[in-house]
KEKE-3310 file (N, C-alpha, C; in steps of 0.2 Angstrom, whole numbers, plus 5000, padded with zeros to 4 digits):
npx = (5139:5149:5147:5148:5140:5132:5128:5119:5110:5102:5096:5088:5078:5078:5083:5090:5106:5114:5106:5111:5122:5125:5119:5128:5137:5134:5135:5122:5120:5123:5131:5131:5128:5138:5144:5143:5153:5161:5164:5169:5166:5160:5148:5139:5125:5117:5122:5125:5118:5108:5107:5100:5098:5089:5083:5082:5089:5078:5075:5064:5052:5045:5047:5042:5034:5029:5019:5016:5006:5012:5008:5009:5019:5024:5035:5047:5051:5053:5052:5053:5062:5059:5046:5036:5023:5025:5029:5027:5016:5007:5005:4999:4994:4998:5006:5020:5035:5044:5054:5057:5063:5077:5072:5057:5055:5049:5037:5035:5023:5018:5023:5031:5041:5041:5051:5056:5067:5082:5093:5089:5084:5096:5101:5091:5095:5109:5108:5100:5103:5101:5089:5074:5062:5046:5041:5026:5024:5021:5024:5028:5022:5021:5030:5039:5045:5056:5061:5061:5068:5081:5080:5081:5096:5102:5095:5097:5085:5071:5059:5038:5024:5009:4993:4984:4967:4969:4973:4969:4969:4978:4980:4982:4988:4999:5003:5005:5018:5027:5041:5052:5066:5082:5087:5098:5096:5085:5084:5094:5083:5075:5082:5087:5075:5070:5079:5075:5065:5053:5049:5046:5030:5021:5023:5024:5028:5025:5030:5040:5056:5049:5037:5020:5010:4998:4979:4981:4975:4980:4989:4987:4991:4998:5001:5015:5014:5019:5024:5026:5038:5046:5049:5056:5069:5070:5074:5083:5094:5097:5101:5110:5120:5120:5126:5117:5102:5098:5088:5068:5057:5042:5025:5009:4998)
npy = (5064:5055:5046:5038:5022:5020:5030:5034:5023:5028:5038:5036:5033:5018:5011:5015:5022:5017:5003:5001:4998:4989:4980:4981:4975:4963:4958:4960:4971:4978:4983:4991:4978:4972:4964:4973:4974:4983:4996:5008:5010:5020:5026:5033:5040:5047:5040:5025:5008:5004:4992:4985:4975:4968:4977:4990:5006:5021:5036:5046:5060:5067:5068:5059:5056:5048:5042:5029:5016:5004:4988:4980:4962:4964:4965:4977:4981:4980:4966:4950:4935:4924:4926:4931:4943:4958:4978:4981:4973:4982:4993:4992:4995:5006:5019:5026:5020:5018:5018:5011:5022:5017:5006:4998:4987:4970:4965:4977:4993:5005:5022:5022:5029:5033:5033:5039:5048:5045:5053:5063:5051:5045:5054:5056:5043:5043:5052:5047:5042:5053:5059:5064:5051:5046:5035:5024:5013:4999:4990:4977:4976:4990:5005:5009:5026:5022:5014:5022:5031:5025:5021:5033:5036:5025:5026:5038:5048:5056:5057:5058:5057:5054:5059:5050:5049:5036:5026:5015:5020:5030:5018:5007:4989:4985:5000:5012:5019:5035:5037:5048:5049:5044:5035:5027:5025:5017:5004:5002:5007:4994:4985:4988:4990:4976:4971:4976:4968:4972:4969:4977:4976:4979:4991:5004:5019:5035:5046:5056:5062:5076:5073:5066:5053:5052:5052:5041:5026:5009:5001:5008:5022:5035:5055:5064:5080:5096:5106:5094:5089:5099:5100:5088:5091:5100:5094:5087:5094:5100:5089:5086:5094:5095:5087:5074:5073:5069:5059:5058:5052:5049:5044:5035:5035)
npz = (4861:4872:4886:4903:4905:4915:4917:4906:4907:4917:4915:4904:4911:4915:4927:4942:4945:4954:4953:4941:4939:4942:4933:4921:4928:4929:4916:4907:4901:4883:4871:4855:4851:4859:4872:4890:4904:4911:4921:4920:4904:4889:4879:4867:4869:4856:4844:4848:4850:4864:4875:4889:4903:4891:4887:4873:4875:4876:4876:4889:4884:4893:4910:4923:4939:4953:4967:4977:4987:4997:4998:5013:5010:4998:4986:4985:4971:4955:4947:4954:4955:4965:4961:4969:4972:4967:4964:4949:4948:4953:4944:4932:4916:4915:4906:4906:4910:4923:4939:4956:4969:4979:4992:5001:5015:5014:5023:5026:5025:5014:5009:4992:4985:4964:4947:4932:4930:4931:4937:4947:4955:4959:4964:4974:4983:4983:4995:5005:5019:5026:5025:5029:5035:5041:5050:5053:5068:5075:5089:5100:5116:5127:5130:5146:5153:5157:5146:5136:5137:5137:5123:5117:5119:5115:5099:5096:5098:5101:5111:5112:5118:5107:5102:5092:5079:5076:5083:5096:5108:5122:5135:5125:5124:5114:5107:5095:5087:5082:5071:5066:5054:5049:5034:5038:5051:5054:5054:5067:5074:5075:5080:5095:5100:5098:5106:5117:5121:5113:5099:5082:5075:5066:5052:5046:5032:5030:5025:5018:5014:5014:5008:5008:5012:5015:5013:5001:4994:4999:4988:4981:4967:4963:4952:4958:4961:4955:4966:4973:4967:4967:4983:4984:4976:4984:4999:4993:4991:5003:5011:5005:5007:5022:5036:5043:5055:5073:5074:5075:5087:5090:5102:5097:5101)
capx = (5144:5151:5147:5148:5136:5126:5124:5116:5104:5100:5093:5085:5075:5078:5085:5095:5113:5116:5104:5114:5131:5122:5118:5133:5142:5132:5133:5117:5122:5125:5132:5133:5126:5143:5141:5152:5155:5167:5159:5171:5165:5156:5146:5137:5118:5115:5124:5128:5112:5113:5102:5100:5092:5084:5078:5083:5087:5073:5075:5059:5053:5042:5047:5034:5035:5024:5019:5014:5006:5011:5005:5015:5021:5025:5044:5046:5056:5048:5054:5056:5065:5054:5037:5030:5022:5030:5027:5025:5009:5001:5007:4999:4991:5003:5010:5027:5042:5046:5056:5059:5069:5077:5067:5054:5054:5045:5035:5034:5020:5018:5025:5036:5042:5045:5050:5060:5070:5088:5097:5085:5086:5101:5103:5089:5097:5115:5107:5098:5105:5101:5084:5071:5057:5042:5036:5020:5028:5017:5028:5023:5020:5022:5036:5040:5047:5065:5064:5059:5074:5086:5079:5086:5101:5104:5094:5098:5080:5067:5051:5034:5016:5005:4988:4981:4964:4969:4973:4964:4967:4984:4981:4983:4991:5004:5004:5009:5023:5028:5047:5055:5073:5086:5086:5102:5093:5078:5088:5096:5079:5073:5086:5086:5067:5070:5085:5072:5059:5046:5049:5040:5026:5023:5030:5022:5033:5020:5031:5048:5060:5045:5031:5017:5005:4991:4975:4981:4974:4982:4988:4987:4995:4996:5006:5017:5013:5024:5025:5028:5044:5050:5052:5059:5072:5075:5075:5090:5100:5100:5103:5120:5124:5123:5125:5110:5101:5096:5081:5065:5052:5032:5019:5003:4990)
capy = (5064:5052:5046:5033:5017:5020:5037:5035:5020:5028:5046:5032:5027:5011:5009:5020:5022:5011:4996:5001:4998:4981:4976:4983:4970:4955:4956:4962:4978:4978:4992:4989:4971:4968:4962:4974:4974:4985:5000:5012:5009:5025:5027:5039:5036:5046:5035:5018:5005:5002:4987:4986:4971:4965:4981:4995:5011:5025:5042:5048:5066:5066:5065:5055:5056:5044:5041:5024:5017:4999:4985:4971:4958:4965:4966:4986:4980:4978:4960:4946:4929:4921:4924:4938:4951:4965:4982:4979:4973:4989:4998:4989:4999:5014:5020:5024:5013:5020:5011:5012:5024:5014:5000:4997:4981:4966:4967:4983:4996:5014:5026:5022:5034:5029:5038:5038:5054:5043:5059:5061:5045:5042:5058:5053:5038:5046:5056:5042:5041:5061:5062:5062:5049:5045:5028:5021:5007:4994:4986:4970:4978:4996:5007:5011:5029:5019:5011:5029:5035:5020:5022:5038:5034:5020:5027:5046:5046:5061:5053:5060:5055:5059:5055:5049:5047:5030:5024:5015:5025:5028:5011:5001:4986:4987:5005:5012:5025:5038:5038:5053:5048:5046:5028:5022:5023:5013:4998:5003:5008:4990:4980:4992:4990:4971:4970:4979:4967:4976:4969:4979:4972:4981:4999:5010:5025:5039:5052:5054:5070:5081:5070:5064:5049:5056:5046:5035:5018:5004:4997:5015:5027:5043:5055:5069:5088:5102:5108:5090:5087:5103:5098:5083:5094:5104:5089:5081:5101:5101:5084:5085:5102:5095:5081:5071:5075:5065:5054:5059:5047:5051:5038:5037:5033)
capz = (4866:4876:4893:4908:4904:4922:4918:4904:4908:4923:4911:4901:4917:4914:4930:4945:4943:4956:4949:4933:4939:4943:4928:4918:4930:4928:4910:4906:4896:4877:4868:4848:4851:4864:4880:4892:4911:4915:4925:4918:4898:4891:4874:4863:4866:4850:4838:4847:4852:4870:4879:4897:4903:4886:4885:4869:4877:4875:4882:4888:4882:4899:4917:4929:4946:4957:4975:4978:4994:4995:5002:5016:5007:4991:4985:4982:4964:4945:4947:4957:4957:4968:4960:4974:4969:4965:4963:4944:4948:4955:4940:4926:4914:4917:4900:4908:4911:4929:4944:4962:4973:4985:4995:5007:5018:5011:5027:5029:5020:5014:5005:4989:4976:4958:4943:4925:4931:4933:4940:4952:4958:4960:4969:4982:4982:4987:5000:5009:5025:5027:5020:5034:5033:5046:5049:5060:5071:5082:5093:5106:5123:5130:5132:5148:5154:5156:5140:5130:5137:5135:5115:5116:5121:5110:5094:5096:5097:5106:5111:5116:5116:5102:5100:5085:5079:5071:5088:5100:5115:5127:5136:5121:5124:5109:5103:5087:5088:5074:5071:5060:5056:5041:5034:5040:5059:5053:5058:5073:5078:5075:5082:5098:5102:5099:5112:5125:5121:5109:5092:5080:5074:5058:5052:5038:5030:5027:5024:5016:5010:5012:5005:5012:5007:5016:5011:4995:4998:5000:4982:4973:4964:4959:4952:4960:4957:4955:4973:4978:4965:4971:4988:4983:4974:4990:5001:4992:4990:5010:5013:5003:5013:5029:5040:5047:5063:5076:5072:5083:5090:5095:5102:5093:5105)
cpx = (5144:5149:5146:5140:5129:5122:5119:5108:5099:5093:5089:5078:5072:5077:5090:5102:5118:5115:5110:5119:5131:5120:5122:5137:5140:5130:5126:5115:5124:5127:5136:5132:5134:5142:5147:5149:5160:5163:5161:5170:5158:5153:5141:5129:5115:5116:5124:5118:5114:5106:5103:5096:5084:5080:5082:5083:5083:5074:5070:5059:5050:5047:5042:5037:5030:5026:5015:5014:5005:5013:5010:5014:5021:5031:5044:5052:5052:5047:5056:5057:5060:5046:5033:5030:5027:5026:5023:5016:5003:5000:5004:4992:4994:5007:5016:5028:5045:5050:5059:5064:5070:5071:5065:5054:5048:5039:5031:5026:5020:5019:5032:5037:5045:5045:5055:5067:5078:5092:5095:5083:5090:5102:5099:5091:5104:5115:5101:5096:5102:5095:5078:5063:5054:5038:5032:5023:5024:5023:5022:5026:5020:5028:5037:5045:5056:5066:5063:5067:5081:5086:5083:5090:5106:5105:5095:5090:5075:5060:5045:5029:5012:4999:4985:4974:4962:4971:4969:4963:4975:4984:4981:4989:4998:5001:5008:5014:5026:5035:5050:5062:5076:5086:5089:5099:5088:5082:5090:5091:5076:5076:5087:5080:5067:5075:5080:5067:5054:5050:5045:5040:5023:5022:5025:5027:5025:5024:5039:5050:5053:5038:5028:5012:5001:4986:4974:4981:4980:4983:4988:4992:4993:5002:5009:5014:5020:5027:5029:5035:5047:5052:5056:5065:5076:5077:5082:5096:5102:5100:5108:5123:5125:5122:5117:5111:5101:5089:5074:5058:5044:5029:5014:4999:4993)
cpy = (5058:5052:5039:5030:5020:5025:5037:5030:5023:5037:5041:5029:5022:5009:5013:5018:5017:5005:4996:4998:4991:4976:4977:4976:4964:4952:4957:4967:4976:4983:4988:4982:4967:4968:4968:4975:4978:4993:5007:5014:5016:5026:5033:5037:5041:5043:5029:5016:5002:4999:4986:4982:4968:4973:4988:5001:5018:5031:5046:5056:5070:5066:5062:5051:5053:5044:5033:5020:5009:4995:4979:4966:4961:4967:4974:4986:4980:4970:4956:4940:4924:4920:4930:4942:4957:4973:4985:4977:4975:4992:4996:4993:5006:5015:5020:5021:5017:5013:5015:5013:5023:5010:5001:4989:4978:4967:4971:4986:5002:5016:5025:5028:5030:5034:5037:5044:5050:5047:5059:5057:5044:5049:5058:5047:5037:5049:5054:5042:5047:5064:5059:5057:5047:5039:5027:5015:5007:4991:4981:4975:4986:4998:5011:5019:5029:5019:5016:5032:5033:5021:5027:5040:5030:5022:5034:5051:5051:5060:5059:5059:5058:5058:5055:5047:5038:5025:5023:5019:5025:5022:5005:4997:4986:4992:5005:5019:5029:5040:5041:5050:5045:5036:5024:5022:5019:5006:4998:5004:4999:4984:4982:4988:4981:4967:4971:4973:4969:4976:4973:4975:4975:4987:5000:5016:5028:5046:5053:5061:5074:5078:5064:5056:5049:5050:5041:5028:5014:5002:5002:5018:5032:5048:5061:5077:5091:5102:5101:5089:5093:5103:5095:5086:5099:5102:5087:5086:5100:5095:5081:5092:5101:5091:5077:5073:5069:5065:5056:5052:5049:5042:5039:5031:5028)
cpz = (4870:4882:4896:4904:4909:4920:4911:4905:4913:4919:4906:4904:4917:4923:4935:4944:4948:4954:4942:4932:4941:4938:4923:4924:4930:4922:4908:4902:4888:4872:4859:4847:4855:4870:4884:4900:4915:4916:4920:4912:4897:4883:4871:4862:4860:4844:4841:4853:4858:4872:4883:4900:4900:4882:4880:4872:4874:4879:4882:4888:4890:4906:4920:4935:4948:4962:4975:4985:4993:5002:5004:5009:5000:4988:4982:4976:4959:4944:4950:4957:4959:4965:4964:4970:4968:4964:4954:4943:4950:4950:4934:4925:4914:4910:4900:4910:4917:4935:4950:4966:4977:4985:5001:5009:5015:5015:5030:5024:5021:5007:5000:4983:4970:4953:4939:4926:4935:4938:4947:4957:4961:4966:4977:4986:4987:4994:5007:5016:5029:5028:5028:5033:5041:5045:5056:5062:5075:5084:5099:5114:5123:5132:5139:5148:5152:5146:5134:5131:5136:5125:5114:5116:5115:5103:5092:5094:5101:5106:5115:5113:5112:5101:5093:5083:5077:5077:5092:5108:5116:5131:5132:5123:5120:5104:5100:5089:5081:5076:5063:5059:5049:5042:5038:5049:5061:5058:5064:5078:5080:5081:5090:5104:5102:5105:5119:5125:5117:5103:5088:5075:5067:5059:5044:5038:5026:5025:5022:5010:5009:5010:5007:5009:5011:5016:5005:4997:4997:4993:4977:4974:4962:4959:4956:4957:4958:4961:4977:4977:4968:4977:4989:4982:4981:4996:5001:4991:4998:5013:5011:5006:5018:5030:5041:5053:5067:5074:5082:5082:5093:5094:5095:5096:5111)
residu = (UNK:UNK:UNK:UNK:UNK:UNK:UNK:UNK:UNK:UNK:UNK:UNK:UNK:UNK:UNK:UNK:UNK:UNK:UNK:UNK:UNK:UNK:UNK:UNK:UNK:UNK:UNK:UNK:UNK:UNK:UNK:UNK:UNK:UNK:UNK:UNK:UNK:UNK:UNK:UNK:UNK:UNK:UNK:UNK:UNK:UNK:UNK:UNK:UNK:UNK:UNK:UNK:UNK:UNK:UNK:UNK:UNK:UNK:UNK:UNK:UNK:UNK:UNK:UNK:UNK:UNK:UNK:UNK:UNK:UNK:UNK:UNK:UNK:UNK:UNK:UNK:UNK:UNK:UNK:UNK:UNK:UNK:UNK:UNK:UNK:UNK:UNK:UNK:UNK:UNK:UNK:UNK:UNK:UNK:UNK:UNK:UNK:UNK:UNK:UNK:UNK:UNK:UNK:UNK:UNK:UNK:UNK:UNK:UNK:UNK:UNK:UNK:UNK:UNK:UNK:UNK:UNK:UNK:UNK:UNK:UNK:UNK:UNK:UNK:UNK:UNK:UNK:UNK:UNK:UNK:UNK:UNK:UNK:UNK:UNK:UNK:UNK:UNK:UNK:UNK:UNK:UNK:UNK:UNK:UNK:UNK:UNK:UNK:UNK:UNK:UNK:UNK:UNK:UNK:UNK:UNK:UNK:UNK:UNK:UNK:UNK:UNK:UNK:UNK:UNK:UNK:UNK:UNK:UNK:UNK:UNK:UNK:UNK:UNK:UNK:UNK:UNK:UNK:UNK:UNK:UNK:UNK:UNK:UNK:UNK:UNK:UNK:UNK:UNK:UNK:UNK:UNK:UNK:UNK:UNK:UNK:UNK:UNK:UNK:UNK:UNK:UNK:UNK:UNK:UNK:UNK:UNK:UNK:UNK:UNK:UNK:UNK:UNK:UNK:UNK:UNK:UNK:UNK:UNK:UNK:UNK:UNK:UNK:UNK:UNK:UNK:UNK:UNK:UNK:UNK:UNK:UNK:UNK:UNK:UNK:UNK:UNK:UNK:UNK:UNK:UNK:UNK:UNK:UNK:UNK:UNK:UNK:UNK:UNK:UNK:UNK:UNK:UNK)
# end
């Protein structure tokens, strides 16, 4: 049977349906040993041979879902231009061919997901903006009362002290703050906190659509359980049902 290129690469997981539609346009794709670019082009991966950046499509028998807890400076891609690490190089030795939903800042670290499960993907992918994720944020000084409430203002943002064992106390110079809030806030949270003064100074995502990355060091992997993909699965049913909320704010220490 017939179907769109992306979608097939994307069930192949090669690559999400967006990367896909990225490499179908830069020429990258091959269907019957022809080069094609045009998005709307659809083939028959049981009879026609379909290559997608060098690579023979494969449809795995398997899903494999991963959590990955990754380290600043490391590009959250398989591949990169430049030469930096990648996340390619935490994974070696990993029998599957898996790839990253969505991106974390070069900067930034935490929690990434990765997995072969195309559909999947692209559908946490589509529902982005909606999907609630929690990062640990150091910012340079302390947030006044005003400025907690200017944030919320700004970020749509509801702030309250938390304490954390991982913090050195409430008169920390530059405390860490934990912000709940859908991606497309992440930035507005940034840009915000740097208008007042208080760049943040580095940001972990420990928690995303439901899923936790708890105590996986730094550099590891592991793979999801049942309880966790189905969260994931109920995560992204009521994050195409309803709008996005407002994004909430806690100290931490």
């Amino acid at each position: 049977m017939q179907e769109r290129l992306q979608k097939i690469i994307a069930r192949a997981g090669v690559a999400s349906r967006r990367h896909a539609e990225q490499l179908i346009l830069s020429g990258q794709v091959r269907v019957n040993g022809r080069v094609v670019t045009e998005l709307g082009t659809k083939a028959d991966p049981a009879h026609d041979r379909i290559e997608a950046a060098g690579k023979l499509l494969q449809f795995p028998e398997t899903k494999t879902y991963l959590m990955l807890h990754k380290p600043p400076q490391v590009v959250s891609t398989m591949a990169d231009p430049e030469g930096r690490p990648t996340l390619a190089h935490l994974l070696r030795g990993l029998p599957e061919r898996v790839f990253p939903v969505g991106r974390l800042e070069y900067a930034a670290g935490g929690l990434v997901l990765l997995t072969n499960d195309g559909e999947l993907a692209n559908r946490l992918l589509k529902s982005a903006s909606r999907l609630p994720q929690t990062y640990w944020i150091k910012v340079k000084g302390r947030l006044t009362e005003e400025d907690m409430e200017r944030l919320r203002r700004a970020a749509h943002a509801r702030i309250r002290p938390l304490k954390s064992p991982h913090a050195p106390g409430q008169q920390a110079a530059n405390p860490w703050y934990e912000a709940t809030l859908g991606e497309a806030r992440r930035d507005l949270l940034r840009k915000t906190l740097a208008v007042m003064g208080h760049p943040v100074e580095k940001m972990r995502r420990v928690k995303l659509a439901g899923i936790e990355l708890g105590d996986l060091a730094e550099g590891r992997y592991r793979r999801l359980d049942k309880k966790e993909i189905e969260a994931l699965e109920k995560a992204v049913s009521r994050a195409g049902a309803a709008p996005g909320g407002a994004a909430r704010l806690r100290r931490v220490g």
